[in-house]
N, C-alpha and C positions, 0 to 999 in steps of 0.2 A: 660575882655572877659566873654561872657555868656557861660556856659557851658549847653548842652543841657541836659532835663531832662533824655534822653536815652543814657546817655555816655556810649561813647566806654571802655570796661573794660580790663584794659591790660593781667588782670589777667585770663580772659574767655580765650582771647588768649594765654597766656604761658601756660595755662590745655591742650592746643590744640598740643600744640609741645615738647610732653615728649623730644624728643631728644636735645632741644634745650637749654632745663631748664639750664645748667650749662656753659652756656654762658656767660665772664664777660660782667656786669650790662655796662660797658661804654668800646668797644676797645679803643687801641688804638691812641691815636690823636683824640676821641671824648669825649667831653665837658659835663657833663650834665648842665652848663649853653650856651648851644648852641639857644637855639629862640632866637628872636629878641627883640631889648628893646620896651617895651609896652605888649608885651605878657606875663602874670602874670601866667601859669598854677595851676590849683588848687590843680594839686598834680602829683606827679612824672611821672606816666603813660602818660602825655601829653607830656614830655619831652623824656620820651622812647619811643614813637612814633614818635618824629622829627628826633630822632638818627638813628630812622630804616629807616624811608623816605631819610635819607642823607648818610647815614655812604655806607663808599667802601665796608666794612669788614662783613655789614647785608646784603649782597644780598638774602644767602642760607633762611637769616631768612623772609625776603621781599617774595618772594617765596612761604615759608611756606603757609605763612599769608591769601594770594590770593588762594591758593588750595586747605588748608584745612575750611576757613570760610565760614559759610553759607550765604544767601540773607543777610538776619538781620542782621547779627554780620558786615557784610562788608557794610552797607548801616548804623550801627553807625560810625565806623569808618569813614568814608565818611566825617560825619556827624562833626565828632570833625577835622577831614583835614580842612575841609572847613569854619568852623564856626568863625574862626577869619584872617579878610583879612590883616594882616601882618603877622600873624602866614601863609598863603595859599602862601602869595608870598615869603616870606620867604623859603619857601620848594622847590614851583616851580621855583627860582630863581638860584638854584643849580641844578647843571649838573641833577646828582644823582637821587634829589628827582624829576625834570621836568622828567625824564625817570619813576620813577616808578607810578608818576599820570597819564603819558600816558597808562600805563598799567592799569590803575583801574577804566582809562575811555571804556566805552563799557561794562563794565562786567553786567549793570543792569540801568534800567531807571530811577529807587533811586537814585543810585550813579550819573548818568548822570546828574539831576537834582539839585543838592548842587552842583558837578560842573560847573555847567551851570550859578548858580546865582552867586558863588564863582569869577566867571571869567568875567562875567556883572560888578561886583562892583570895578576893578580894570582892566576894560578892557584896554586902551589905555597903560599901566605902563605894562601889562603881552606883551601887540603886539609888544613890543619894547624894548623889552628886550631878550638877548640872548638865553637865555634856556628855560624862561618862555612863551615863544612866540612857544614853540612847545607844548605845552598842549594846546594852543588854535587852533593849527595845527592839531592837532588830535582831538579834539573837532567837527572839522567841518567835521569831516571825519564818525565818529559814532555819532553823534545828530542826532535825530530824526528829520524831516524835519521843526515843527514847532521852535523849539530849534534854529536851521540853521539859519529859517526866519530873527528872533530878531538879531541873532549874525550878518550877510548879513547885516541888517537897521545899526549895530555898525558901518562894515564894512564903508561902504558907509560914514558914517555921519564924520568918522574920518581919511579917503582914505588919503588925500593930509599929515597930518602930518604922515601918516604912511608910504607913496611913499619917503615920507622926511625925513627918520629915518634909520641910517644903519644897524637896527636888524627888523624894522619894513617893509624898502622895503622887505625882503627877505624871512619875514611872507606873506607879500601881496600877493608877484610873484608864493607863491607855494598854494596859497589859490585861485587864480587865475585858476592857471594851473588844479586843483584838483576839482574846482567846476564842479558838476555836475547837478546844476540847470541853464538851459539856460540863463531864467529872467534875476537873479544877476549877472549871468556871463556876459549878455551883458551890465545891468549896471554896473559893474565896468570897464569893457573895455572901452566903452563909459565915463565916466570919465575921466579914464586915458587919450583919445584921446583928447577930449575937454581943459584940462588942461596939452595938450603935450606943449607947447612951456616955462610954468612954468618949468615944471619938468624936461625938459629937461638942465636946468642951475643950476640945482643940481644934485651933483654927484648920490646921492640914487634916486631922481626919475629920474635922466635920465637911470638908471640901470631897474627903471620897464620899464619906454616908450619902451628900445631897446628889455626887455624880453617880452610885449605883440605882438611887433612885430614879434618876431619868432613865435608868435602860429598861424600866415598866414590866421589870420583874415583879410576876404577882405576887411569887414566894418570898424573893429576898423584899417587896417592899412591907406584906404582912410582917414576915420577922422585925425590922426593922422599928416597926407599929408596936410589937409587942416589947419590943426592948427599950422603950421610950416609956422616962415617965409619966403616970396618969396626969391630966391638965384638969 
């Protein structure tokens, strides 16, 4: 892993949180061999930041972190989150840490953006997966419209395995339901409708077909009509 020349310094942050300083280094049931295999950190602070991203026991310190740091300081951090895509999904792949990226998405358009490419480079593995698939849920919620665009064109490009995945339909349905760009919303509708008689013989896409239905699309419910076998 490359470590970026502006690393996040753990130590900037513990000067920040006198009360916290006497914290032990690992609660708990936490590891400090917890990343993933392949993730080499170049020195401990990268490993005490996966603890805090994950640990039940860091929330007060998780907390701190986001309140008391400035633009900068929270856009390196960002910066070492996102900088290795097994180290990223490694984080967002846990309950814990997928909650506290959703919180660190929105706070600045720095941040947005290392999350944004962070989420491109492992898009289809994040949409389809449990936990991880809600930072891309929230993602689409505070991106910036261009941001959106790119993520929509994923959308689209990767619809059918994602209608066909049972962590993926349920990232769809609610990305679906939340879009508030007309355009993508009726391409993905239109999708789904055109490839109703496919999805409808899997259990996860027949789970989106019957969820676009309820949203009482007259278009997407006729298409859907039409792409149905005669009975």
């Amino acid at each position: 892993m490359a470590i970026p020349d502006d690393s996040f310094s753990m130590s900037t942050m513990v000067n920040a949180l006198p009360p916290l300083r006497l914290a032990p280094k690992y609660p708990k049931g936490i590891s400090d061999s917890m990343p993933p295999p392949g993730f080499t950190p170049r020195a401990s602070e990268y490993t005490d930041l996966f603890n805090i991203m994950i640990s039940d026991e860091l929330v007060p310190l998780f907390k701190k972190i986001i309140s008391l740091l400035d633009r900068t300081a929270l856009r390196k951090m960002a910066s070492v989150l996102t900088s290795d895509s097994d180290y990223f999904m490694e984080i967002a792949s846990n309950k814990n840490g997928s909650r506290r990226f959703q919180k660190l998405l929105g706070i600045s358009d720095d941040v947005d953006t290392l999350f944004f490419a962070a989420i491109l480079r492992r898009f289809l593995h994040i949409m389809t997966h449990k936990y991880a698939s809600y930072v891309a849920i929230r993602a689409m919620v505070v991106f910036d419209e261009e941001k959106k665009k790119v993520m929509y064109d994923h959308i689209l490009h990767h619809l059918l395995d994602l209608a066909c995945d049972r962590h993926g339909c349920i990232a769809l349905n609610e990305i679906i339901t939340d879009s508030d760009d007309l355009y993508y919303r009726a391409q993905m509708l239109d999708f789904v409708a055109y490839h109703a008689l496919c999805l409808s013989n899997d259990p996860s896409g027949n789970f989106v077909v019957q969820h676009v239905l309820k949203l009482y699309d007259l278009r997407c419910t006729l298409n859907v009509a039409v792409n149905q076998p005669p009975t």
